[in-house]
VOPAGU-2260 file (C-alpha; in pm, 1 decimal, decimal comma):
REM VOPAGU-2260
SITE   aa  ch    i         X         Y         Z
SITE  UNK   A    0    2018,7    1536,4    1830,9
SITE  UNK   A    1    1890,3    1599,5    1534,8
SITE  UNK   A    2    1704,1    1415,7    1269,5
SITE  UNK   A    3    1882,0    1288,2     974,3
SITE  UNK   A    4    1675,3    1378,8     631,2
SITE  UNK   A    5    1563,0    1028,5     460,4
SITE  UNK   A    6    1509,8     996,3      90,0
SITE  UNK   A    7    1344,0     746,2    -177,2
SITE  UNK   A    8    1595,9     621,8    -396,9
SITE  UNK   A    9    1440,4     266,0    -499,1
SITE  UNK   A   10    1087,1     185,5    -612,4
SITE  UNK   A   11     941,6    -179,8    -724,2
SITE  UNK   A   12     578,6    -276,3    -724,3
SITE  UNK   A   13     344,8    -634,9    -824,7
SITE  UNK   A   14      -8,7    -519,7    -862,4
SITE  UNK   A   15    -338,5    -621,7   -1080,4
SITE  UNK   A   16    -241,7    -361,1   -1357,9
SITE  UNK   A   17     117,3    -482,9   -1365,8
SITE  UNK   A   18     406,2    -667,4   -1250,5
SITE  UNK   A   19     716,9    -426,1   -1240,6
SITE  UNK   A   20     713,1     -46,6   -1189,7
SITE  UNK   A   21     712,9      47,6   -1528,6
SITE  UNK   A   22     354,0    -135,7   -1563,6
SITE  UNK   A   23     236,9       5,4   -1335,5
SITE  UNK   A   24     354,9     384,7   -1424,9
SITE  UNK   A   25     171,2     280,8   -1742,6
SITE  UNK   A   26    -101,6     131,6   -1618,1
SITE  UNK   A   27    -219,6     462,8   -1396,1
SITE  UNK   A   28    -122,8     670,1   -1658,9
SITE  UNK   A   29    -390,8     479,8   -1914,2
SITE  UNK   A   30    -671,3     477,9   -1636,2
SITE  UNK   A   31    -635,7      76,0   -1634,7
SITE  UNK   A   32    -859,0    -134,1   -1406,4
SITE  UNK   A   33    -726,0    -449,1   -1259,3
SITE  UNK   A   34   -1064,2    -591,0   -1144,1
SITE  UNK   A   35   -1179,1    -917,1   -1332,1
SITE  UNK   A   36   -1325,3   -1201,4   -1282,1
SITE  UNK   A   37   -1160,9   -1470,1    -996,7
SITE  UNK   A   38    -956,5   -1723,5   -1129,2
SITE  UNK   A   39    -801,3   -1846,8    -770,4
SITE  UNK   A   40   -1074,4   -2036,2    -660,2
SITE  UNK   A   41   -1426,0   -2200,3    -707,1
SITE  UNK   A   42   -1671,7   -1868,1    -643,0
SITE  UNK   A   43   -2004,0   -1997,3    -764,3
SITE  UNK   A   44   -2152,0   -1971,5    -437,8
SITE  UNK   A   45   -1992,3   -1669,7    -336,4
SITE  UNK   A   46   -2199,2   -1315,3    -391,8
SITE  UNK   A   47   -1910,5   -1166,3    -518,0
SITE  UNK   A   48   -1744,3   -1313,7    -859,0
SITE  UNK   A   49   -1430,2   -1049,1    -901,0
SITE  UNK   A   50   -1132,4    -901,7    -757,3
SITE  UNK   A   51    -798,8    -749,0    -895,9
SITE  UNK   A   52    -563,0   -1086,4    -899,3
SITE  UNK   A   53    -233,8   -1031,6   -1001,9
SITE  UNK   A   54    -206,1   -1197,4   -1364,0
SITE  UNK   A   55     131,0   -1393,2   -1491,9
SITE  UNK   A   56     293,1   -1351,5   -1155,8
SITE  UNK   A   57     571,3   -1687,7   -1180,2
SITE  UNK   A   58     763,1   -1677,8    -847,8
SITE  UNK   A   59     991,7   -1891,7    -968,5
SITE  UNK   A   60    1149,8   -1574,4   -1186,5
SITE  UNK   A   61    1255,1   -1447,2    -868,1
SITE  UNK   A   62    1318,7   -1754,2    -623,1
SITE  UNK   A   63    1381,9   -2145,2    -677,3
SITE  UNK   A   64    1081,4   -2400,3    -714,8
SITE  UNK   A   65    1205,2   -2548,0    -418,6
SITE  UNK   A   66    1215,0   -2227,0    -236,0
SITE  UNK   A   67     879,9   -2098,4    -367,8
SITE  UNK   A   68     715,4   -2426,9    -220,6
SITE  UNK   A   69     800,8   -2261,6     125,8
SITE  UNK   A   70     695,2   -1955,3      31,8
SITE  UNK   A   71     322,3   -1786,8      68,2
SITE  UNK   A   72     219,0   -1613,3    -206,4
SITE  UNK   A   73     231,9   -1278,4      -5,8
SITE  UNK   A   74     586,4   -1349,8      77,6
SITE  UNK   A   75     677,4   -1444,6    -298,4
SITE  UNK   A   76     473,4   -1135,6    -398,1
SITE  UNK   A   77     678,5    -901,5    -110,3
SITE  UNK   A   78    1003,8   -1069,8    -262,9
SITE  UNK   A   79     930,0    -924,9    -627,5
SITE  UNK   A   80     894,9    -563,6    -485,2
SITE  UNK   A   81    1156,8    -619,7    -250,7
SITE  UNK   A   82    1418,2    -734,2    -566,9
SITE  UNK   A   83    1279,3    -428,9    -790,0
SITE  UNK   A   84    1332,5    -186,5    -542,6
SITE  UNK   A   85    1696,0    -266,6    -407,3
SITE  UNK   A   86    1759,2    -336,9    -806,7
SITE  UNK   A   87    1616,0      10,6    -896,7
SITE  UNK   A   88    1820,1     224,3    -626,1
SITE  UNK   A   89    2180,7     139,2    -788,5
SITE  UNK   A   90    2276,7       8,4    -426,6
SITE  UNK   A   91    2492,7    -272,7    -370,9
SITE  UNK   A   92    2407,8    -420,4     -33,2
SITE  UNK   A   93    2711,4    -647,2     -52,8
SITE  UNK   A   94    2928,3    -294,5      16,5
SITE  UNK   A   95    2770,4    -190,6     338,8
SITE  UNK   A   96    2770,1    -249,7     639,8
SITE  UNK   A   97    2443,4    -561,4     660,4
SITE  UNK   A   98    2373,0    -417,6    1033,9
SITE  UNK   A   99    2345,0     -87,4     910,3
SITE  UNK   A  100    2057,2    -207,1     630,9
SITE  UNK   A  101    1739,7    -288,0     759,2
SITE  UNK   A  102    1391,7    -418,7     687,9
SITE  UNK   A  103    1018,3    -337,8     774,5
SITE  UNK   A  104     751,6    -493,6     601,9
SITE  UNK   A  105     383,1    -514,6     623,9
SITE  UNK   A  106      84,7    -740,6     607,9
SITE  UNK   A  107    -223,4    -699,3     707,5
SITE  UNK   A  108    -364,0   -1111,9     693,3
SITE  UNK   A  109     -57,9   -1253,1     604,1
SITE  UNK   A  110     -10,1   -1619,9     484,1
SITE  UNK   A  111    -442,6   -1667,4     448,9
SITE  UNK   A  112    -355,3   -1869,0     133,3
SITE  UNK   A  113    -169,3   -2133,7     365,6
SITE  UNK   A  114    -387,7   -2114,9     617,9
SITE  UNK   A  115    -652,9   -2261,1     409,8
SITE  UNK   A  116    -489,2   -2499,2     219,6
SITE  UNK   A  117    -323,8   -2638,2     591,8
SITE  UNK   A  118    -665,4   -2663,2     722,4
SITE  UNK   A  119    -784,3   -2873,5     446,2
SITE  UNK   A  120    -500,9   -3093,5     441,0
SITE  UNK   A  121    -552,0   -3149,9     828,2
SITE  UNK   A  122    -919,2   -3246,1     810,3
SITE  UNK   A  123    -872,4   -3494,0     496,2
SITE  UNK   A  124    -574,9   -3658,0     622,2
SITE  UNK   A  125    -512,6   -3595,3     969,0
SITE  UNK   A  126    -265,2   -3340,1    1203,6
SITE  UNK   A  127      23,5   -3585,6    1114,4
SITE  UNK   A  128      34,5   -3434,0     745,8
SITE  UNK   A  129      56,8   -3062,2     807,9
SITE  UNK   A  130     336,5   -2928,9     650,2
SITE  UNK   A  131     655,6   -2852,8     848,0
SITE  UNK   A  132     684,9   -2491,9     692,5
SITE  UNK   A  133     337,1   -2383,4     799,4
SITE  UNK   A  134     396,0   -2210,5    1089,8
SITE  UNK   A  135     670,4   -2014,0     887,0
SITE  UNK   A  136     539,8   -1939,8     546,2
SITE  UNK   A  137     168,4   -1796,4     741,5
SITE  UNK   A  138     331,2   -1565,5    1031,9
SITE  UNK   A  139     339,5   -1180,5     877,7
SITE  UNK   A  140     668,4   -1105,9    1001,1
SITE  UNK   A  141     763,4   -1389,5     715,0
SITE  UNK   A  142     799,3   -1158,8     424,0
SITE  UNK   A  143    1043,8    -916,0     613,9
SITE  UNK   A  144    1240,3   -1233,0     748,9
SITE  UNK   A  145    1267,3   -1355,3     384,9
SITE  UNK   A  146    1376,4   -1011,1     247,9
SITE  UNK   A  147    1713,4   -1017,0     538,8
SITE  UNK   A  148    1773,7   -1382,6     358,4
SITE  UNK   A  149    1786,5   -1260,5      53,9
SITE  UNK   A  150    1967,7    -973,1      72,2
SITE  UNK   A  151    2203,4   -1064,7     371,4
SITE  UNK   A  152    2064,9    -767,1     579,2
SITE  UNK   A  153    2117,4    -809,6     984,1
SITE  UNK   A  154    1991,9    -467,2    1060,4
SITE  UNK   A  155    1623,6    -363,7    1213,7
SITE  UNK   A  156    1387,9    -657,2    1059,6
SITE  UNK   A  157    1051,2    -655,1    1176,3
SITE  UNK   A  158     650,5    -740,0    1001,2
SITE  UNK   A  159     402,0    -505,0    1075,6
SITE  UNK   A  160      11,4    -516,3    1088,8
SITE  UNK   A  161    -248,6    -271,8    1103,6
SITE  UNK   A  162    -512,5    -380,3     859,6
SITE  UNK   A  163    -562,0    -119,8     570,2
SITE  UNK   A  164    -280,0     103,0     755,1
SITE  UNK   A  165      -4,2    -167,8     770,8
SITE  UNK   A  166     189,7     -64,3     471,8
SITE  UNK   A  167     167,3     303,4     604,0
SITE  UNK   A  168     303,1     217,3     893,6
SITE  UNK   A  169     592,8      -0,7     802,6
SITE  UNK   A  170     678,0     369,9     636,0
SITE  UNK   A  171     618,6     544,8     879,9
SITE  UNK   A  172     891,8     279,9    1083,9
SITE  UNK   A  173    1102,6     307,5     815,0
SITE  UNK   A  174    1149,0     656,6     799,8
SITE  UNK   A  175    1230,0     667,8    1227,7
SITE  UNK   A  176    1507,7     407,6    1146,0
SITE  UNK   A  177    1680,2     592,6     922,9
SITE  UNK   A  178    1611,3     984,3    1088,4
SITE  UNK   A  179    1705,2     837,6    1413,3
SITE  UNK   A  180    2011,5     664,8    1319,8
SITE  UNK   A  181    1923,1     332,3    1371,7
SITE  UNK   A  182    2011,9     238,2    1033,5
SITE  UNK   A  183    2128,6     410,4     685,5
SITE  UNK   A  184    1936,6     190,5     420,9
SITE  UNK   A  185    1563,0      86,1     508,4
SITE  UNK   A  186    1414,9    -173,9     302,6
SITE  UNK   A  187    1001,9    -127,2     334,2
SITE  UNK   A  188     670,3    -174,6     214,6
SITE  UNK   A  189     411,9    -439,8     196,5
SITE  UNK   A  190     236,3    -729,5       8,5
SITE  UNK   A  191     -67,8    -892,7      55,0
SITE  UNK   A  192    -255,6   -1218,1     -75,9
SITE  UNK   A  193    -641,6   -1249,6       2,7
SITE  UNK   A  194    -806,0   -1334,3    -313,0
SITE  UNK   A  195    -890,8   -1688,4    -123,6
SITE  UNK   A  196   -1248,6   -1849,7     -41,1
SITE  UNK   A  197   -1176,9   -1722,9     335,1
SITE  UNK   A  198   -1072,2   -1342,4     230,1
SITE  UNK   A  199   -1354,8   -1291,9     -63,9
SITE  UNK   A  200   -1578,8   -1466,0     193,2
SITE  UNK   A  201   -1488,1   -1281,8     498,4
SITE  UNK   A  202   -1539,4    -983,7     317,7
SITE  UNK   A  203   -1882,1   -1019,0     158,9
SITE  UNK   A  204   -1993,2   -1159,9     551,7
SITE  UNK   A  205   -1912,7    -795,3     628,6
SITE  UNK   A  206   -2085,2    -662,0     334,4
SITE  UNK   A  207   -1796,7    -488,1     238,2
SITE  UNK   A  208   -1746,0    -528,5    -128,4
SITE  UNK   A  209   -1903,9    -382,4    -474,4
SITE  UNK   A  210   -2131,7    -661,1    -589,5
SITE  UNK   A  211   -2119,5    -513,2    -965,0
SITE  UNK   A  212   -2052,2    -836,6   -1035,8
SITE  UNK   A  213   -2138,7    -787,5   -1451,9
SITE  UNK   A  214   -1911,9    -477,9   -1461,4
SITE  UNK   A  215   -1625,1    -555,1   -1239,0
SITE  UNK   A  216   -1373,5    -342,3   -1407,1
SITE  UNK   A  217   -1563,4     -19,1   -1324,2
SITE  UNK   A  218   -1681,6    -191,8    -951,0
SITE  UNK   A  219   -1443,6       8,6    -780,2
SITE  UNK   A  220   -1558,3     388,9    -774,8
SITE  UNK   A  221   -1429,6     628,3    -523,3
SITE  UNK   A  222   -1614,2     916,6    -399,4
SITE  UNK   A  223   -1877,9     852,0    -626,0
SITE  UNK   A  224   -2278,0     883,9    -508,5
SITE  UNK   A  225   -2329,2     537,2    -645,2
SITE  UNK   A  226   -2065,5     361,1    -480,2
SITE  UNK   A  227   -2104,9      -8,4    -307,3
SITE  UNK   A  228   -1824,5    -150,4    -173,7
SITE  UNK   A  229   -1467,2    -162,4    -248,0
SITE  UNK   A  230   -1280,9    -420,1    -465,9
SITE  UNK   A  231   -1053,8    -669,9    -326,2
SITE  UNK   A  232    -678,6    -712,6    -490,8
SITE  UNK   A  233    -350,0    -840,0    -403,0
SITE  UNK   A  234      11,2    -729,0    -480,3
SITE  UNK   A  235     309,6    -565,9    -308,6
SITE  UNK   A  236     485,4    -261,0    -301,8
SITE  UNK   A  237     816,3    -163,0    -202,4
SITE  UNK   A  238    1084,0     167,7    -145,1
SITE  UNK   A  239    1428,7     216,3     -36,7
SITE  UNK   A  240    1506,6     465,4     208,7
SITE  UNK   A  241    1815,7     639,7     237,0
SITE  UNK   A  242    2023,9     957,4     442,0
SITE  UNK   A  243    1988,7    1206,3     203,9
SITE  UNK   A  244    2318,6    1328,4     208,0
SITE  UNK   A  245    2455,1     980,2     122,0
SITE  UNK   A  246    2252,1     898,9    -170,1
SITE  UNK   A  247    2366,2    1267,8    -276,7
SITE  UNK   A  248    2683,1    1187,6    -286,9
SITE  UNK   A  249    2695,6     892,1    -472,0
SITE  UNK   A  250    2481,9    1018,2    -723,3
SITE  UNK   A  251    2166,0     851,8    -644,8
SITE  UNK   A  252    1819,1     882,4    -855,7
SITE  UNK   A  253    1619,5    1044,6    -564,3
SITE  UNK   A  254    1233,4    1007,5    -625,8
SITE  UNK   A  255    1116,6    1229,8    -311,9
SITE  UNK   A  256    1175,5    1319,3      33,5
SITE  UNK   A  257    1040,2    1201,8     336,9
SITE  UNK   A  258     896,1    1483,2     493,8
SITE  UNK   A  259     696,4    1338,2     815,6
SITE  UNK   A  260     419,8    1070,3     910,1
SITE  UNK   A  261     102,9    1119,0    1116,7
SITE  UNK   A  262     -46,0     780,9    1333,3
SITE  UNK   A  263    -359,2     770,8    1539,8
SITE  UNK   A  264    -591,6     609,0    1628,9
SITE  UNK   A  265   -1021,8     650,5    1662,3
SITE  UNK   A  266   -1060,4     425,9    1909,6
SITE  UNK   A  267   -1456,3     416,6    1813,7
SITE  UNK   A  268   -1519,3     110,1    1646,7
SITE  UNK   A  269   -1324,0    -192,6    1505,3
SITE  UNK   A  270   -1431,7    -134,0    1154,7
SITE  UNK   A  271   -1612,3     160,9    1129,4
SITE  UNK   A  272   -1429,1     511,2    1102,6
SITE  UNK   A  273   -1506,7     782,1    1334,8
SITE  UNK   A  274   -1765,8    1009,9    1082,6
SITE  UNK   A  275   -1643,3    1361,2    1144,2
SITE  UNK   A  276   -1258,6    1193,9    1077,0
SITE  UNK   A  277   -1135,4    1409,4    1325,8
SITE  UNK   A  278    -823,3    1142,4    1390,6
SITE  UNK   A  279    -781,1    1069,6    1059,4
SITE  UNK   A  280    -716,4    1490,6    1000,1
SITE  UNK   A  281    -494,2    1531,5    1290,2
SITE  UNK   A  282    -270,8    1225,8    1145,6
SITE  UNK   A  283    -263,5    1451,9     825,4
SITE  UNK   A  284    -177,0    1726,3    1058,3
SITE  UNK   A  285      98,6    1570,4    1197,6
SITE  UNK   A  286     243,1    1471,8     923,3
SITE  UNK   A  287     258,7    1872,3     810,8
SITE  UNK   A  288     387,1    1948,3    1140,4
SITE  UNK   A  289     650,2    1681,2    1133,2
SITE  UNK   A  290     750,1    1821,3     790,0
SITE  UNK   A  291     743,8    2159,6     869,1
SITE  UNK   A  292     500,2    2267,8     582,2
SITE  UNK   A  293     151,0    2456,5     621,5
SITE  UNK   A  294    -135,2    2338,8     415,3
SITE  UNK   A  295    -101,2    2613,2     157,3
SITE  UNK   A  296     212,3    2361,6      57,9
SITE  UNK   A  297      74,3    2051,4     -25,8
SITE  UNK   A  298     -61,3    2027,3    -390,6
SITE  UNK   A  299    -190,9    1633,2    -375,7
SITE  UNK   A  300    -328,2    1369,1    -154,3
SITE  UNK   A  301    -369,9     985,7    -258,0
SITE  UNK   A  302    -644,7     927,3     -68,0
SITE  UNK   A  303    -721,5     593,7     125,2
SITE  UNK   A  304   -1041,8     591,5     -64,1
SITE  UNK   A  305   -1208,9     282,1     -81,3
SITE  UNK   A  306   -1548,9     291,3    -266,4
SITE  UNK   A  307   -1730,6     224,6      78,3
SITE  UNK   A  308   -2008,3     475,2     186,2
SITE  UNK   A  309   -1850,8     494,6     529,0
SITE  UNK   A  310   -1487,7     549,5     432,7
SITE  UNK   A  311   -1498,9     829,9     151,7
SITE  UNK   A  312   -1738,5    1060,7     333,0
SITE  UNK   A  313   -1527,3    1074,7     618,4
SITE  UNK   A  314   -1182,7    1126,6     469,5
SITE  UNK   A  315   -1380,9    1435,7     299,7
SITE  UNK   A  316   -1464,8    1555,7     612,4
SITE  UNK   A  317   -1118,6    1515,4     702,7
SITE  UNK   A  318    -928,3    1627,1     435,0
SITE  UNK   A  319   -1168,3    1944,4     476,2
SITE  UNK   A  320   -1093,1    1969,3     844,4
SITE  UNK   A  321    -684,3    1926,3     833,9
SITE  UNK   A  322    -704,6    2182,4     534,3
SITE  UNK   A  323    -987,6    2449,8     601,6
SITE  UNK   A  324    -964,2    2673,8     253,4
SITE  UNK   A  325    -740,9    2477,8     115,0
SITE  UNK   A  326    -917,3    2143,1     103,7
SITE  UNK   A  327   -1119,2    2290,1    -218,0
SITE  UNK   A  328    -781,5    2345,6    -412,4
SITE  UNK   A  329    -589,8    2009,9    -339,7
SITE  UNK   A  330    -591,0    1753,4    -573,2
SITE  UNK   A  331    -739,0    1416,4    -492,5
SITE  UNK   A  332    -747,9    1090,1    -592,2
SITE  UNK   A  333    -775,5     725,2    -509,7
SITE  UNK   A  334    -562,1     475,5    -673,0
SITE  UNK   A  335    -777,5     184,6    -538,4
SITE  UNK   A  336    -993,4     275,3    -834,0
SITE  UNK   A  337    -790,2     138,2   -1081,5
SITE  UNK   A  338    -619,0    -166,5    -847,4
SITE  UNK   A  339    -838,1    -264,8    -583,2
SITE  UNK   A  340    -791,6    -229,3    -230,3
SITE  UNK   A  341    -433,1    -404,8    -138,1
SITE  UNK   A  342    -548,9    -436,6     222,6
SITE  UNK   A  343    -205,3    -413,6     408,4
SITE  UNK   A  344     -11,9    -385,5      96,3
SITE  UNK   A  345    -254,9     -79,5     -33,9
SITE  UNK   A  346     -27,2     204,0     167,5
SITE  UNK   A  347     314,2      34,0       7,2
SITE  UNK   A  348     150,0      37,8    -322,4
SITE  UNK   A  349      -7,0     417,1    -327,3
SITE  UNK   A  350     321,7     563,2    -155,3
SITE  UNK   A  351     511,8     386,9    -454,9
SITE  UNK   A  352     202,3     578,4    -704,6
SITE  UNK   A  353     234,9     926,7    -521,2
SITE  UNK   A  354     645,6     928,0    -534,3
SITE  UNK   A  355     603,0     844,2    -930,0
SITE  UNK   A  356     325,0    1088,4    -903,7
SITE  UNK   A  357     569,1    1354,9    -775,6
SITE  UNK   A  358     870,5    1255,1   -1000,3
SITE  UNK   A  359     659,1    1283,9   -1291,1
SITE  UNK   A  360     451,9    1559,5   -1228,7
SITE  UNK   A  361     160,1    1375,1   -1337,6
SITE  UNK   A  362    -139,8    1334,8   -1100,8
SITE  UNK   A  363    -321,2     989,7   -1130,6
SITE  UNK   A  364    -695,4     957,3   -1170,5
SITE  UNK   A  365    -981,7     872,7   -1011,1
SITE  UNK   A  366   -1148,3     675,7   -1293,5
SITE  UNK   A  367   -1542,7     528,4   -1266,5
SITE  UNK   A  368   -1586,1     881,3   -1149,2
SITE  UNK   A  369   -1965,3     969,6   -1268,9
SITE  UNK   A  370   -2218,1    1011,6   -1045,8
SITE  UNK   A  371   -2084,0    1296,0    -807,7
SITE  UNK   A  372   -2152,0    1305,2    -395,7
SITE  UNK   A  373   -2271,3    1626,9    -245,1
SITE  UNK   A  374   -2104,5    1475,4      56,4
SITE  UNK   A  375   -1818,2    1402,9    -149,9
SITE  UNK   A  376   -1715,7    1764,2    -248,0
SITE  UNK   A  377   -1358,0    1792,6    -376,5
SITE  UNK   A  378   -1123,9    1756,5    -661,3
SITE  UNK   A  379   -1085,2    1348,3    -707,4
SITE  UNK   A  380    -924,3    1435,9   -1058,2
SITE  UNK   A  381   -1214,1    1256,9   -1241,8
SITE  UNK   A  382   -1127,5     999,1   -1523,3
SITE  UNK   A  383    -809,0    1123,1   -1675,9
SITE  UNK   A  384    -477,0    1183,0   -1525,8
SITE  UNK   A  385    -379,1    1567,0   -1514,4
SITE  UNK   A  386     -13,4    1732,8   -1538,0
SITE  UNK   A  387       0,1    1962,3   -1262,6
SITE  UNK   A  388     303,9    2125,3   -1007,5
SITE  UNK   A  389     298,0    1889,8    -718,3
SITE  UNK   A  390     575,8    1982,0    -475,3
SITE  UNK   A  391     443,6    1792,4    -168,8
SITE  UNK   A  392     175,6    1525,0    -146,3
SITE  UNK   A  393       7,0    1314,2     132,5
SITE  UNK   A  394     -33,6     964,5     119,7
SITE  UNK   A  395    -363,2     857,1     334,3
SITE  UNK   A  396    -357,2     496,2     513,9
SITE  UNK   A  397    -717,9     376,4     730,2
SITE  UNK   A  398    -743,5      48,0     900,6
SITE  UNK   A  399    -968,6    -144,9    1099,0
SITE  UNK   A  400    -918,8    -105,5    1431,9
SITE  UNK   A  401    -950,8     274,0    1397,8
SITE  UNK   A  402    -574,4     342,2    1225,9
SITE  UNK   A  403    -437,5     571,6    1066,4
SITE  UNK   A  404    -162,8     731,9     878,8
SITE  UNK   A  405     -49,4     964,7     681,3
SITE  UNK   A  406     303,3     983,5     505,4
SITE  UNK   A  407     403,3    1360,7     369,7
SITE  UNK   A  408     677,4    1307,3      69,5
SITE  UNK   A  409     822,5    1570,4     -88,8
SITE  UNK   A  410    1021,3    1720,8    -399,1
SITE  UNK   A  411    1420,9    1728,2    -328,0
SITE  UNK   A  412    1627,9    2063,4    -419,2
């Protein structure tokens, strides 16, 4: 049988530069940073004083007080995107078929907020006072359980985590749904909430993060010979995926295709990535193949990366090995410079950036780009977005554990 042709046809997004989609097209276009100083928590004694918080996010413009009381912030977070994008594709859900509408969403933590605040509450005043909705506003299939609620979907529902690659994946999922028949609308993307004590301190345990702790705003710097760590942030992005031929004929605003998706796996280490990045390549690879284009086709590539040492040198080496020649032509960039690293939500978020990307024409930046890498050799689109012809462009998801994907999205005739 063969595999039905899936399309974008909703976009919503709740990052550090903006709540809405519209912030954020503006916020990549004007090279924003979202990094600034913690406001969630006490961080006095923590090495690390900044992350990229989401700023005026008020669940209760999207859900009841009562109802955001049950909620995690990653859930209430995943619900914004979630509304946006349904909102933003012109469907009307009540009209079809719920079991034909589905849902995959990712986390990579999940409910870590909760989690902490639970714990508390159990050692101050005892097991008897944990909260009855614990269990079900931590567990990461919660966001994608609350998105069926809302919208009255009884389709494929599922959460998904990878780390770093979760929100590729739930694409990735997404996009088999819909080719394989299993369901005409797919709801999907990701949200995460980690700016906590336990996620900022986690993460500095692992010596993981930029300590630029006096210039947080330009912390985050991809690819660059001076780079120290990546930049934690929270947020959520989220798509709509349709049969192309449906959202043809009713007229649909189509933002790409969805050409093909690449997963493997390292299986080297549970944080660090293989060096040469010869898995992370063939995911890229098999996201061509999948799609049916040669390298000579793809114009762009939102890269994972992340400001760490490890992580840009080998997607480099990757990039270089899935594109031999070509690799010193592409266009690259990292959107994590100007948001922070969204953890599971990061791969919902960038797809969302390289779809706009493609509908606009309009590569984003890498911005804090100064200092080049000799190891770091390509085209990371320094400092200032750049108008260019980008017919098909690769969006690059890493995860501990050794993960990765790669989703291939395309122009539509």
């Amino acid at each position: 049988m063969s595999r039905r042709r899936v399309v974008v046809t909703g976009l919503g997004a709740v990052t550090p530069i903006g709540i809405g989609l519209e912030a954020l097209r503006s916020g990549i276009e004007s090279c924003e940073s979202g990094a600034g100083p913690i406001t969630r928590f006490d961080h006095a004694e923590f090495a690390v004083h900044f992350a990229a918080e989401v700023k005026g996010f008020e669940p209760t413009k999207w859900v009841s007080p009562k109802e955001a009381r049950h909620l995690d912030r990653f859930v209430q977070l995943g619900l914004a995107a979630a509304d946006e994008c349904v909102t933003d594709s012109g469907l009307d859900l009540k009209s079809i078929d719920p079991v034909r509408v589905g849902c995959v969403w990712a986390s990579g933590i999940g409910g870590l907020e909760e989690i902490e605040r639970t714990h508390k509450t159990s050692l101050e005043k005892g097991p008897r006072r944990i909260n009855p909705f614990f269990i079900p506003k931590l567990m990461i299939n919660a966001a994608a359980g609350q998105i069926a609620i809302r919208f009255g979907i009884r389709g494929v529902n599922y959460g998904v985590a990878s780390a770093c690659a979760s929100g590729g994946h739930a694409i990735g999922l997404a996009l088999r749904a819909v080719q394989h028949g299993d369901a005409d609308v797919m709801i999907c993307g990701g949200s995460e909430a980690t700016v906590t004590a336990l996620g900022i301190g986690g993460f500095c345990a692992l010596r993981a993060l930029s300590e630029r702790n006096d210039e947080p705003r330009t912390a985050s710097r991809p690819f660059t010979k001076d780079r120290d760590g990546f930049v934690v942030g929270e947020g959520a992005g989220g798509m709509v995926f349709e049969e192309r031929e449906s959202a043809k004929r009713r007229g649909a605003r189509i933002y790409g295709e969805v050409l093909g998706v690449g997963m493997t796996d390292d299986a080297y280490d549970i944080t660090a990535p293989v060096p040469e990045g010869g898995m992370a390549a063939r995911a890229m690879g098999l996201a061509m193949e999948e799609g049916g284009v040669n390298p000579d086709e793809v114009d762009y590539i939102n890269a994972h990366g992340t400001s760490t040492q490890l992580n840009d040198a080998m997607e480099t080496r990757a990039i270089h090995a899935a594109f031999g020649p070509r690799a010193q032509k592409l266009l690259v960039s990292s959107t994590k410079s100007q948001i922070g690293h969204l953890l599971g939500a990061s791969g919902a978020v960038e797809a969302v950036v390289t779809l706009l990307a493609i509908h606009s024409q309009v590569v984003p930046a890498t911005i804090n780009y100064v200092t080049p890498d000799p190891e770091c050799d390509l085209d990371y689109v320094p400092n200032e977005p750049r108008k260019a012809r980008i017919r098909r462009a690769l969006s690059n998801s890493f995860g501990f554990g050794g993960h990765n994907v790669s989703v291939l999205f395309g122009e539509v005739g």
